[in-house]
C-alpha positions in Angstrom: -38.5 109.6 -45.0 -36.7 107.7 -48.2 -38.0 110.7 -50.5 -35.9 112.7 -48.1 -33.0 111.0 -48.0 -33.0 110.4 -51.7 -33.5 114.6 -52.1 -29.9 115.1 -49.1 -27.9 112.5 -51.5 -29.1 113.9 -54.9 -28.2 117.6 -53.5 -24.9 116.6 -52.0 -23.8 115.2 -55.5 -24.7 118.4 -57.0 -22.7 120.6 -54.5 -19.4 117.8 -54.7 -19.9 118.0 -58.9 -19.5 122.0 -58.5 -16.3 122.0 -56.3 -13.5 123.2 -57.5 -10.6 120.1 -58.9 -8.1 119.3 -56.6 -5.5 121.0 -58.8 -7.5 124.1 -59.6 -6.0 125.9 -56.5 -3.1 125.0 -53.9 -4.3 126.0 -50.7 -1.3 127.0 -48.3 -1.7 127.8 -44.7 0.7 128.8 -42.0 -1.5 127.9 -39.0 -1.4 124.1 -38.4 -4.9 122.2 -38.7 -7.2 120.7 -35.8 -7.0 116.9 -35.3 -9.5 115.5 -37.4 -13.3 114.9 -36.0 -14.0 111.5 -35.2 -17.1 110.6 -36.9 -19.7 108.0 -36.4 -20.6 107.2 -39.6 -24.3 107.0 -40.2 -26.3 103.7 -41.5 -26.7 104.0 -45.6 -29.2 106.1 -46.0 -30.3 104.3 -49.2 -30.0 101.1 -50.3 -27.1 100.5 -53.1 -23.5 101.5 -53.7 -22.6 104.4 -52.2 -19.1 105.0 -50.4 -18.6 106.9 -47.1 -15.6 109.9 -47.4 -15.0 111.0 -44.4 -15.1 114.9 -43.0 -12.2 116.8 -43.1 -10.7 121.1 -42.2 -11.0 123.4 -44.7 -9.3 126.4 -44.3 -11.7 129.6 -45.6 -8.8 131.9 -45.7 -9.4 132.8 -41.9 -10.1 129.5 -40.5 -10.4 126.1 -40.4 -13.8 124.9 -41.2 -15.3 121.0 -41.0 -16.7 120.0 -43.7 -18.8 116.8 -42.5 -18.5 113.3 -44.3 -21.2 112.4 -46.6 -21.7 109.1 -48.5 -21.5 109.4 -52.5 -21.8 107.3 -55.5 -18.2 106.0 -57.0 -17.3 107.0 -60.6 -17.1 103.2 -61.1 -17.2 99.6 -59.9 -14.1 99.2 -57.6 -13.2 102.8 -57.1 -11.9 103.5 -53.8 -11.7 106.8 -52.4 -8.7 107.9 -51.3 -9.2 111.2 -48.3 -7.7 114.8 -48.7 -5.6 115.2 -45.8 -2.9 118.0 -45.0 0.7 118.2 -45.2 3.4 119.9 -43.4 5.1 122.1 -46.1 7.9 124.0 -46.3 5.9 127.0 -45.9 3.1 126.0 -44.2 0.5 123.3 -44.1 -0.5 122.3 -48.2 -4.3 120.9 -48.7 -4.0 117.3 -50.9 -7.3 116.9 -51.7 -9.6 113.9 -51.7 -9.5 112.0 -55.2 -10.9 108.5 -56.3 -8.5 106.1 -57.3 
């Protein structure tokens, strides 16, 4: 059971490490998002410091998506995660992605 949980967290870092920076694209869409999920979030799966982000829409280029919350590892002592949300624009509803802080 711990094996397994150790194997979800180790691949979830790996996925999050590939995604794209915030700033590498600026994701614009004219259809308003969902209201967010509410999530129960789980029990730590493993026993140190691990921070819970929550899930949030991501638009595909033909629809929103949910993208469930996961816990990961900080970049450092004290960093606090700060969640991508979306914002009404101009033209359209503009992705500001998740970042540590």
């Amino acid at each position: 059971m711990m094996r397994c949980n150790v194997r979800m967290l180790t691949t979830a870092a790996a996925l999050l490490s590939m995604a794209a920076p915030v700033y590498a694209a600026r994701v614009v869409v004219r259809v308003s998002p969902p209201a967010p999920r509410v999530e129960a979030v789980p029990a730590l799966p493993v026993a140190g410091y691990y921070v819970w982000t929550p899930g949030y829409w991501r638009w595909d280029g033909a629809r929103y998506v949910w993208i469930p919350g996961i816990y990961v590892a900080p970049p450092h002592a004290g960093a606090v995660w700060v969640p991508g949300h979306w914002v009404a624009g101009r033209r359209g509803w503009v992705w500001a992605g998740g970042h540590w802080r």
